[in-house]
DRENZALUM-201190 format. One record per residue (C-alpha): residue number from 1; x, y, z. Coordinates in nm, 3 decimals. Each point is the difference from the previous one (the first is absolute). Layout:
residues N
+-----+---------+---------+---------+
: num :       u :       v :       w :
+-----+---------+---------+---------+
: NUM :       X :       Y :       Z :
...
+-----+---------+---------+---------+
***
This chain:
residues 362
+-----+---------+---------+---------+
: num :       u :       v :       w :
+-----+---------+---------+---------+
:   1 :  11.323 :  -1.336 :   8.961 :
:   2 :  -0.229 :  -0.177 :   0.228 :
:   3 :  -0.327 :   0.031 :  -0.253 :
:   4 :   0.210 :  -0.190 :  -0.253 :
:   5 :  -0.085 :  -0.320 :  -0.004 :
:   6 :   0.286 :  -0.286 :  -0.025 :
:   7 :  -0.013 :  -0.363 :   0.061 :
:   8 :   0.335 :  -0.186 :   0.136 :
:   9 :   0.124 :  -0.295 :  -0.125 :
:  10 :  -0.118 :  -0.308 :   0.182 :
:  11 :   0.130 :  -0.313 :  -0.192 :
:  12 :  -0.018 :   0.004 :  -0.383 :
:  13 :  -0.279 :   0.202 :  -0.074 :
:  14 :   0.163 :   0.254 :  -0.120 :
:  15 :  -0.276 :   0.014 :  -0.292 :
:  16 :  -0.265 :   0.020 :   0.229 :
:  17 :   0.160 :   0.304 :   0.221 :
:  18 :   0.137 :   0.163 :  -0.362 :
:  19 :  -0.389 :  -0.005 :  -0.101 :
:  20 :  -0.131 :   0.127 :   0.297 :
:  21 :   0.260 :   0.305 :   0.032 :
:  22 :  -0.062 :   0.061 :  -0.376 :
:  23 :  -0.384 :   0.001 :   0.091 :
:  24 :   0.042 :   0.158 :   0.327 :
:  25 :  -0.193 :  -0.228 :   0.224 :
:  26 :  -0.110 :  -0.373 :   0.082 :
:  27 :  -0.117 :  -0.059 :  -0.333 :
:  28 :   0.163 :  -0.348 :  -0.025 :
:  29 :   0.049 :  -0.344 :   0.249 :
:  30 :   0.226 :  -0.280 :  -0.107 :
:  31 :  -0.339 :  -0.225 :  -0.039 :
:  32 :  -0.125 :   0.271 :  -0.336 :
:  33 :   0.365 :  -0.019 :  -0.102 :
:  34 :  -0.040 :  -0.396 :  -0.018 :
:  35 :  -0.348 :   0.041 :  -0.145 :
:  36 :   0.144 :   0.175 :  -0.305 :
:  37 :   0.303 :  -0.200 :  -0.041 :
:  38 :  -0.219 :  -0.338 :  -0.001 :
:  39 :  -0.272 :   0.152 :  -0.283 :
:  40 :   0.341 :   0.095 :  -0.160 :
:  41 :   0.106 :  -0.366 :  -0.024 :
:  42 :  -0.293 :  -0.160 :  -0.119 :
:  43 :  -0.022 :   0.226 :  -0.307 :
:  44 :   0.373 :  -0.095 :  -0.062 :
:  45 :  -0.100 :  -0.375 :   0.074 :
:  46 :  -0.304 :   0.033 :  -0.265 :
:  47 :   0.221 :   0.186 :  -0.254 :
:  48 :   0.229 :  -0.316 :   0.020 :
:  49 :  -0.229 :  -0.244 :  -0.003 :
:  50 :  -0.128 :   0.150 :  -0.382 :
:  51 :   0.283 :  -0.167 :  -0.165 :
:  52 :  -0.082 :  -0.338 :   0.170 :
:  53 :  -0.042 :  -0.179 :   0.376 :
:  54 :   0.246 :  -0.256 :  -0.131 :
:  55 :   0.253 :   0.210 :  -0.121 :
:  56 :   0.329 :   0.032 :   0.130 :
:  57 :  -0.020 :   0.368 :   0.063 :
:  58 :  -0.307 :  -0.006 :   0.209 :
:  59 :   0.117 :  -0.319 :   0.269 :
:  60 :   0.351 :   0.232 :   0.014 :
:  61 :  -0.239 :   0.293 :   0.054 :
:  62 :  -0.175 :  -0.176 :   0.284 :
:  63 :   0.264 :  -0.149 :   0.188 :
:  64 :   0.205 :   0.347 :   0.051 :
:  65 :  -0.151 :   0.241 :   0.303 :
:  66 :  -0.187 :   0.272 :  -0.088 :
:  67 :   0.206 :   0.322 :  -0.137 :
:  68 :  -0.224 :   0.248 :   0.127 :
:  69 :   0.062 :  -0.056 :   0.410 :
:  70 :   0.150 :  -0.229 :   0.235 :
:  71 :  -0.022 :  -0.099 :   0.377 :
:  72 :   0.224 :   0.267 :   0.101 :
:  73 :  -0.272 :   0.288 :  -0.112 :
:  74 :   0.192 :   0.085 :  -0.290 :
:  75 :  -0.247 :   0.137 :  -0.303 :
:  76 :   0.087 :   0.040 :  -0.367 :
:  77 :  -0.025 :   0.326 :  -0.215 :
:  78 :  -0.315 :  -0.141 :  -0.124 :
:  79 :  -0.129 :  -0.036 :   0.316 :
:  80 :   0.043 :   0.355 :   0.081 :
:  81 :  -0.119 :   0.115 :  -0.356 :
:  82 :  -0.288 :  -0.152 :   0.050 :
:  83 :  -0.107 :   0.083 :   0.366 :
:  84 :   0.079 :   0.383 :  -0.166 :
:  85 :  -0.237 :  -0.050 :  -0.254 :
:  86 :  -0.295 :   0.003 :   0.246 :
:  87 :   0.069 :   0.386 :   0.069 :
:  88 :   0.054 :   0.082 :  -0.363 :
:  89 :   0.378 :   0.017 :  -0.031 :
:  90 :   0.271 :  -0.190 :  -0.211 :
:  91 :   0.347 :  -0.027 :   0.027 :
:  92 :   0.236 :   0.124 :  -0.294 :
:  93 :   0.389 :  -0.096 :   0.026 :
:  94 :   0.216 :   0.329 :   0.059 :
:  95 :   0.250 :  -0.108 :  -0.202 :
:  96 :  -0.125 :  -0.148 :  -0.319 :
:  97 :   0.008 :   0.131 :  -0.321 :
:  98 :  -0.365 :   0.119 :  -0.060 :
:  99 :  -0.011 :   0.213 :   0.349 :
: 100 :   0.363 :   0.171 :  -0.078 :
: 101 :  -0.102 :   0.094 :  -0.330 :
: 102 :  -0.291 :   0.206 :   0.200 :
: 103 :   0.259 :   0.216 :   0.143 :
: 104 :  -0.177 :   0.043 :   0.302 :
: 105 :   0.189 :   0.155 :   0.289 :
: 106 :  -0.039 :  -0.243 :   0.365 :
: 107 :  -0.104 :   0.263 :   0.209 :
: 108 :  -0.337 :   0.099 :  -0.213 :
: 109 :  -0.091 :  -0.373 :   0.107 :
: 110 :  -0.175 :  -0.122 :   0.277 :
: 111 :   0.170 :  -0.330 :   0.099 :
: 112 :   0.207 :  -0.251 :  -0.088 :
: 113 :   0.033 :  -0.348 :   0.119 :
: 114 :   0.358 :  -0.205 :   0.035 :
: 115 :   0.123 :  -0.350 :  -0.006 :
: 116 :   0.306 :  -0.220 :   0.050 :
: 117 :  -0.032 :  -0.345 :   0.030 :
: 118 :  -0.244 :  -0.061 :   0.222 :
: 119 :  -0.056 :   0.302 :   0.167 :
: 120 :  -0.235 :   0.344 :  -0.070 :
: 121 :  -0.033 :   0.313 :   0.144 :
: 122 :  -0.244 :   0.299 :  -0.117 :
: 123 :   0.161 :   0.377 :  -0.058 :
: 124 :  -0.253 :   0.254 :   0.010 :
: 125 :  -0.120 :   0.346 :  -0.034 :
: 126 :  -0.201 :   0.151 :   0.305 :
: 127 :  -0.112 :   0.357 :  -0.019 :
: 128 :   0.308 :   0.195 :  -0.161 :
: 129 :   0.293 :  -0.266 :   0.119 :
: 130 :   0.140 :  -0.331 :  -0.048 :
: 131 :   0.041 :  -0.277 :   0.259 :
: 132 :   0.141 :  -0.359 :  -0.036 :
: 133 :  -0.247 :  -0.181 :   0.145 :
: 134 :   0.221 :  -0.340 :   0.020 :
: 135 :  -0.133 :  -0.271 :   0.263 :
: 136 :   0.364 :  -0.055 :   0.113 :
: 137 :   0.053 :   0.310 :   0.089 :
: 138 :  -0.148 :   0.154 :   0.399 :
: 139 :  -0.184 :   0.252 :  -0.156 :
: 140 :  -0.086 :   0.185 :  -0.341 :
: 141 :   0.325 :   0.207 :  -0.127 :
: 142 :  -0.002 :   0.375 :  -0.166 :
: 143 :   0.125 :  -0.010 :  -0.366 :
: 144 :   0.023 :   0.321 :  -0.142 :
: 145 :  -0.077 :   0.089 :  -0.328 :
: 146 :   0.354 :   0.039 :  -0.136 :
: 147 :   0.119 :  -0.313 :   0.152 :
: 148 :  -0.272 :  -0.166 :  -0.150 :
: 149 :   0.122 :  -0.079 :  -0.334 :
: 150 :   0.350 :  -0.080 :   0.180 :
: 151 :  -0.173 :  -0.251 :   0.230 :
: 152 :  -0.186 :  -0.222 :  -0.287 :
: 153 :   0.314 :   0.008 :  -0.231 :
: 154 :   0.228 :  -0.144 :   0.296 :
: 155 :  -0.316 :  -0.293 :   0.054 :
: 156 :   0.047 :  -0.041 :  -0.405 :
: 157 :   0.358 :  -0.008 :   0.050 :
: 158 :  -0.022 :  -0.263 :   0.282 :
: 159 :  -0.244 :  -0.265 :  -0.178 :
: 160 :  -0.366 :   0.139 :   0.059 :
: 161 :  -0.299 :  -0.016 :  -0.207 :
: 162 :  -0.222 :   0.304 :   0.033 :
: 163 :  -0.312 :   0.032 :  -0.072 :
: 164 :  -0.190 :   0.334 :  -0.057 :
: 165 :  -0.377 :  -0.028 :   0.137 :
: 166 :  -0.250 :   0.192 :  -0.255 :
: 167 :  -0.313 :   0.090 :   0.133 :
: 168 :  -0.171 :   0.172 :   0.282 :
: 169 :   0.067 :  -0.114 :   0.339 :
: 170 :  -0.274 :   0.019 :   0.257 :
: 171 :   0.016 :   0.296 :   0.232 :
: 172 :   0.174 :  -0.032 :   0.315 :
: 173 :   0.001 :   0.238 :   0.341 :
: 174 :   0.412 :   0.038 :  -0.039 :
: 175 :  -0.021 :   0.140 :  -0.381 :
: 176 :  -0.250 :   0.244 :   0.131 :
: 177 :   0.190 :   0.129 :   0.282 :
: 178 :   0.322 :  -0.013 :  -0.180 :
: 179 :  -0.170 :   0.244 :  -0.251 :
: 180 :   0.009 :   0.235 :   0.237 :
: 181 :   0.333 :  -0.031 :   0.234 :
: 182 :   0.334 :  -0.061 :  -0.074 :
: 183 :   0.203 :  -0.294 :   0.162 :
: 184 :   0.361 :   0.036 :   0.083 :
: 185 :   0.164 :  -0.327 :   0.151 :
: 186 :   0.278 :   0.061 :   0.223 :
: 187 :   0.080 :  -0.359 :  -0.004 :
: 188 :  -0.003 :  -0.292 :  -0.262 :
: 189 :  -0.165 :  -0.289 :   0.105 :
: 190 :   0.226 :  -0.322 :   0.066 :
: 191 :  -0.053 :  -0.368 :  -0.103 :
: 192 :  -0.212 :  -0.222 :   0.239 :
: 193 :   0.259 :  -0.145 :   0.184 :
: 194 :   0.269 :   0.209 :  -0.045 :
: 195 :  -0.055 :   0.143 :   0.345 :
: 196 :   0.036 :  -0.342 :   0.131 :
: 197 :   0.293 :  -0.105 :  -0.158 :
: 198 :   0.184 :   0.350 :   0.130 :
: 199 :  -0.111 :  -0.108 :   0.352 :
: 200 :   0.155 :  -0.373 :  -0.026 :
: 201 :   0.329 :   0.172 :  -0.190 :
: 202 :   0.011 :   0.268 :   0.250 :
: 203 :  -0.048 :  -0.291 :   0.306 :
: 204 :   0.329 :  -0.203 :  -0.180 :
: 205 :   0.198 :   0.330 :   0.011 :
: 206 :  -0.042 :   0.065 :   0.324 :
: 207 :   0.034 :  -0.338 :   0.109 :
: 208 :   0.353 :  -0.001 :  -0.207 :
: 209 :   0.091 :   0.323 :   0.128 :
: 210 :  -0.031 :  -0.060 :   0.372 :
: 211 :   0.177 :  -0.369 :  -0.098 :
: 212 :   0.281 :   0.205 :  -0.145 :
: 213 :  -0.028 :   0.238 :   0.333 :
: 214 :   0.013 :  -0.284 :   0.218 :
: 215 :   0.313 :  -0.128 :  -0.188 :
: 216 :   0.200 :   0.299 :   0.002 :
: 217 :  -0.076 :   0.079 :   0.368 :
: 218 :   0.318 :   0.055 :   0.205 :
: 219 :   0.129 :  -0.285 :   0.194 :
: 220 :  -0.141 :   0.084 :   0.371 :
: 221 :   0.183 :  -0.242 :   0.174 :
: 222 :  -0.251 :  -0.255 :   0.117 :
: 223 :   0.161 :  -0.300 :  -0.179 :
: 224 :   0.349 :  -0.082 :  -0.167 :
: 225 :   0.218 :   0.228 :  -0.170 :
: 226 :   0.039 :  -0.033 :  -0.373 :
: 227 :   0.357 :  -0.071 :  -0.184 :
: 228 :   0.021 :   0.420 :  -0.060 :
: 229 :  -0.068 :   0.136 :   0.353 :
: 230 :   0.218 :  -0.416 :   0.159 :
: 231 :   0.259 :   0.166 :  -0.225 :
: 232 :  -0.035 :   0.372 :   0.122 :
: 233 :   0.057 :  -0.101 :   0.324 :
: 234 :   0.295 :  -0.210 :  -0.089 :
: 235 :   0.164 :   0.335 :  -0.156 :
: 236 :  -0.105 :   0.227 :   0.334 :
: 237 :   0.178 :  -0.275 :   0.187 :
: 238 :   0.363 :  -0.013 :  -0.193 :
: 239 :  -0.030 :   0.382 :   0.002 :
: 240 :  -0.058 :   0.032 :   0.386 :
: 241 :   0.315 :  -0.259 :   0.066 :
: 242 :   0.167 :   0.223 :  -0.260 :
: 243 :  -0.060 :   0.286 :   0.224 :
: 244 :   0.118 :  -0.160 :   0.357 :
: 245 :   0.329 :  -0.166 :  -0.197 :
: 246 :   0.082 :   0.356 :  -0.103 :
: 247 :  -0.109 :   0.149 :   0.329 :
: 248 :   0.224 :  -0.261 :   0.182 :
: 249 :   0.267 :   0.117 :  -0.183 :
: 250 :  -0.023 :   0.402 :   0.017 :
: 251 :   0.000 :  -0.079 :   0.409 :
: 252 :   0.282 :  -0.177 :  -0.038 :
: 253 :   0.188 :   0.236 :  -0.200 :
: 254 :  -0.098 :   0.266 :   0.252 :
: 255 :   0.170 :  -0.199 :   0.289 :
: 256 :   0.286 :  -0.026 :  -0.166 :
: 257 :   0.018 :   0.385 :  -0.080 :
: 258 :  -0.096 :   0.071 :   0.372 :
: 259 :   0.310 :  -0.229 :   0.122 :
: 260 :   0.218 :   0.194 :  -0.256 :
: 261 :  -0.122 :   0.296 :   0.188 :
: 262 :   0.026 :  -0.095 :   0.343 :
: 263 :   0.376 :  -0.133 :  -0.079 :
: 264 :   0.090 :   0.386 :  -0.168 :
: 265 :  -0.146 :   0.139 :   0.330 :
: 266 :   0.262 :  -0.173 :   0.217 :
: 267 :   0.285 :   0.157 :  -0.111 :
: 268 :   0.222 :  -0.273 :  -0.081 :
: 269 :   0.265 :  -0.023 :  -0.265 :
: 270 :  -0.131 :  -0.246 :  -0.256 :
: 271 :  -0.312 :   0.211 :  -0.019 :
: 272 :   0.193 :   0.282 :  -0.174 :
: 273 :   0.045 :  -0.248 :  -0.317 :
: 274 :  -0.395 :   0.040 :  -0.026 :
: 275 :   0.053 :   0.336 :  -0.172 :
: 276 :  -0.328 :  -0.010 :  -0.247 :
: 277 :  -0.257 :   0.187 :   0.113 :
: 278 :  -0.343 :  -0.171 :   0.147 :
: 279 :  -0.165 :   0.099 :  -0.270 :
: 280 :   0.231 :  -0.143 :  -0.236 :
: 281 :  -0.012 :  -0.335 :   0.181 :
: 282 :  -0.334 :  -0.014 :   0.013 :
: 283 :  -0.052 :   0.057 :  -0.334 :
: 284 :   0.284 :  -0.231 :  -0.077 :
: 285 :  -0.149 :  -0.318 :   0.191 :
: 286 :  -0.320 :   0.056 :  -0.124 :
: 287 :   0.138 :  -0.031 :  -0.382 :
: 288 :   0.228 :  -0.323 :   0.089 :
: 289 :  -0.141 :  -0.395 :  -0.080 :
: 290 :  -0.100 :  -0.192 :   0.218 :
: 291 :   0.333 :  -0.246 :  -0.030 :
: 292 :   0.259 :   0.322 :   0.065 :
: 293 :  -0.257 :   0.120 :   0.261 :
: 294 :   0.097 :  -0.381 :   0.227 :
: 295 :   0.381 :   0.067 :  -0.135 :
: 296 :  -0.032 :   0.416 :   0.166 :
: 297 :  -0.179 :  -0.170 :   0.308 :
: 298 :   0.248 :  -0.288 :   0.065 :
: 299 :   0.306 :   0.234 :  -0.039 :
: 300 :  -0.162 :   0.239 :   0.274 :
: 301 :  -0.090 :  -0.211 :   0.241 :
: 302 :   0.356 :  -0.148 :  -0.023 :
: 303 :   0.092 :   0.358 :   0.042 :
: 304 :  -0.179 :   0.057 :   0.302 :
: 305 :   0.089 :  -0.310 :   0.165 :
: 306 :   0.410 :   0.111 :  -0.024 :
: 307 :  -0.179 :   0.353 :   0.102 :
: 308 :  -0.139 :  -0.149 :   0.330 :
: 309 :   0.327 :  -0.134 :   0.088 :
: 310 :   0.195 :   0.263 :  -0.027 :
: 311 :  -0.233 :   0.122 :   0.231 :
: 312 :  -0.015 :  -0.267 :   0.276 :
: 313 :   0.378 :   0.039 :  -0.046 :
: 314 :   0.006 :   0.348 :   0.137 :
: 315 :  -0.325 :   0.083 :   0.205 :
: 316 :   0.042 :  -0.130 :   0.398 :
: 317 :  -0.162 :  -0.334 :   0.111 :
: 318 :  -0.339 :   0.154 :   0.060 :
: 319 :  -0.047 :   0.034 :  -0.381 :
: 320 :  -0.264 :  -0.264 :  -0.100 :
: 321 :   0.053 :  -0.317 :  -0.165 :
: 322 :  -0.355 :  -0.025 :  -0.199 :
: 323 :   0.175 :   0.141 :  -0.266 :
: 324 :   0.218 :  -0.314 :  -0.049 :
: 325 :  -0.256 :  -0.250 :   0.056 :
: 326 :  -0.217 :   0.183 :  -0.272 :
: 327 :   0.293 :   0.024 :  -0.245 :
: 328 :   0.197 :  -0.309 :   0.119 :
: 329 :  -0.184 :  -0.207 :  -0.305 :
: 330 :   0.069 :   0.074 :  -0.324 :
: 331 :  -0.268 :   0.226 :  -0.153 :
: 332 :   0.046 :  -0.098 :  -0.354 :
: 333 :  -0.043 :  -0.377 :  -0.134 :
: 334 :  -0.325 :  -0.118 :   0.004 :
: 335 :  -0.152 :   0.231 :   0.231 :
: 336 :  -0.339 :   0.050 :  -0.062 :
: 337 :  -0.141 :   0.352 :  -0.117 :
: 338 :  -0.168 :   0.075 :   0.366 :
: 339 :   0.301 :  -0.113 :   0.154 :
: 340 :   0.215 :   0.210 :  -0.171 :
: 341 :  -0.272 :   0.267 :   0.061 :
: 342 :   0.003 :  -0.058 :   0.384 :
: 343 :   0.424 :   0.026 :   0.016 :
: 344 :   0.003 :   0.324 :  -0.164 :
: 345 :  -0.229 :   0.125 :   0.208 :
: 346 :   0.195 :  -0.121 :   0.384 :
: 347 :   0.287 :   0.149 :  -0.170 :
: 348 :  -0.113 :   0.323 :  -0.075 :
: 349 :  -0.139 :  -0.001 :   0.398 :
: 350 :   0.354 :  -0.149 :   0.171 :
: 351 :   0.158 :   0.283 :  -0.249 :
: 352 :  -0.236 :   0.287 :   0.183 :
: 353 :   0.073 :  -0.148 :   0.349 :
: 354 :   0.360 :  -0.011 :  -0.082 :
: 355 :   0.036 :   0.327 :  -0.083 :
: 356 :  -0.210 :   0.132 :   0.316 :
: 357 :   0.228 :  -0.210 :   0.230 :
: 358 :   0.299 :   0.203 :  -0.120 :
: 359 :  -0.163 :   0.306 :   0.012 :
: 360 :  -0.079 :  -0.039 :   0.342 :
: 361 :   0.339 :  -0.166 :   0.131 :
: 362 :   0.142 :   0.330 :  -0.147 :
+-----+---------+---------+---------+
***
């Protein structure tokens, strides 16, 4: 592919590099170009001025630019016709009448040249292949030969003009060689520019991508919470006081069953009315509210206190009096859950040392 010669596009002169691929070398500069498209004025200018200098039709004709180039480098068919006519060739429009009637199948030809709008590009034969030899494109592309007559319907189809070059084009080292290998192209060439303009898209994805990455980055704790995790916290914190309210309350339950147990273990009378078995009890305060729970509480500790005396009433003066100062207030009322906590507790140790001062008196 490197003997194939092909001219990129540098500004508008497309014609220029669609002449020189066609040709197959630096046959043509801008300045011959210009030279052709002036001579091709002044015959139009001296054509016009037949019917008359002071006719309307030739001061119209000389105040519009000239139709056959412009500053931008842009040439006109007739330019090119003519700068083709120096090596012997003429163009013939694919598509008219006169050349379909001929029958003539694309691939038997040896070149074609497009159009549309301003811009031209050369498709042509070397050795046994085609190539698109378009000046926009990085490099000449493989057509093969049944893709051919695909490829110049679809430029029909879009809007092109295509022109089919008759004549004998001068030799050129890539025909020869290409007479003799075969190219395969593993891949099409791409648009000048295209490469580019994947860099810069590829740069803005990445850009948005580690944007979006720095968005969605975890919070790391190095400034202020945000309104999810200020209200995750808020939840861990009712749940935690949750927790200690109902572990306040098991312990206190507990005291109460450990007092109900010391008080059996003494021996005394009123215990025998406490004929439902731990378990039972257990299970029975742990399924009461927490309003019958202060009623059960108040009525034992009033219990206990008439308990106690009895007590004092028949154990000798040694028998201590801690007992009554614990239970000489009155446990229920507005005594506070720790409070109420605390009594059950002394009672369930004056009940223990109770019973282990009778034991040892007897």
């Amino acid at each position: 592919m490197e003997a194939i010669f092909h001219e990129r596009q540098e500004g508008s002169l497309c014609a220029q590099h669609c002449l020189n691929n066609l040709l197959q070398g630096e046959y043509f500069s801008p300045v011959e170009l210009s030279s052709i498209a002036q001579q091709l004025d002044e015959e139009e200018r001296i054509r016009m001025a037949e019917g008359g200098l002071s006719s309307e039709e030739y001061r119209t004709f000389l105040q519009q630019p000239s139709g056959n180039m412009d500053d931008s480098g842009f040439f006109s068919i007739q330019v090119i016709s003519n700068a083709l006519k120096v090596w012997g060739l003429e163009l013939i429009l694919f598509n008219s009448p006169e050349y379909q009637r001929l029958g003539i199948d694309p691939i038997n030809e040896r070149s074609f040249i497009c159009n549309y709008k301003e811009h031209w590009f050369t498709v042509r034969k070397l050795g046994k292949q085609w190539f698109n030899l378009n000046s926009l494109l990085t490099g000449p592309e493989l057509i093969s030969d049944t893709y051919l007559a695909l490829f110049l319907a679809q430029l029909q189809q879009e809007g092109y003009s295509i022109f089919v070059v008759k004549g004998d084009l001068p030799d050129c080292e890539a025909d020869q060689l290409l007479q003799m290998i075969w190219v395969q192209q593993m891949q099409r060439p791409k648009l000048i520019g295209e490469d580019t303009l994947q860099s810069r898209d590829q740069r803005v994805q990445k850009a948005d991508l580690e944007q979006a990455l720095d968005v969605s980055q975890p919070f790391d704790g190095t400034g202020m919470l945000d309104e999810d995790e200020e209200n995750f916290q808020k939840a861990l914190a009712l749940s935690r006081q949750e927790i200690d309210m109902e572990d306040e309350e098991a312990d206190l339950r507990r005291a109460i069953q450990l007092s109900m147990q010391g008080n059996h273990r003494t021996g005394l009378s009123d215990s025998c009315s406490l004929n439902t078995p731990h378990s039972a009890t257990t299970n029975q305060s742990e399924s009461l509210t927490s309003e019958e729970l202060r009623r059960r509480r108040q009525a034992y500790f009033e219990k206990q206190q008439q308990l106690h005396q009895q007590c004092q009433n028949q154990e000798l003066h040694d028998v201590p009096t801690t007992s009554s100062n614990v239970l000489g207030t009155d446990p229920g009322g507005d005594m506070s859950e720790e409070d109420m906590l605390q009594a059950a507790m002394n009672m369930s140790l004056e009940t223990v040392r109770n019973s282990l001062n009778a034991e040892e008196k007897k």
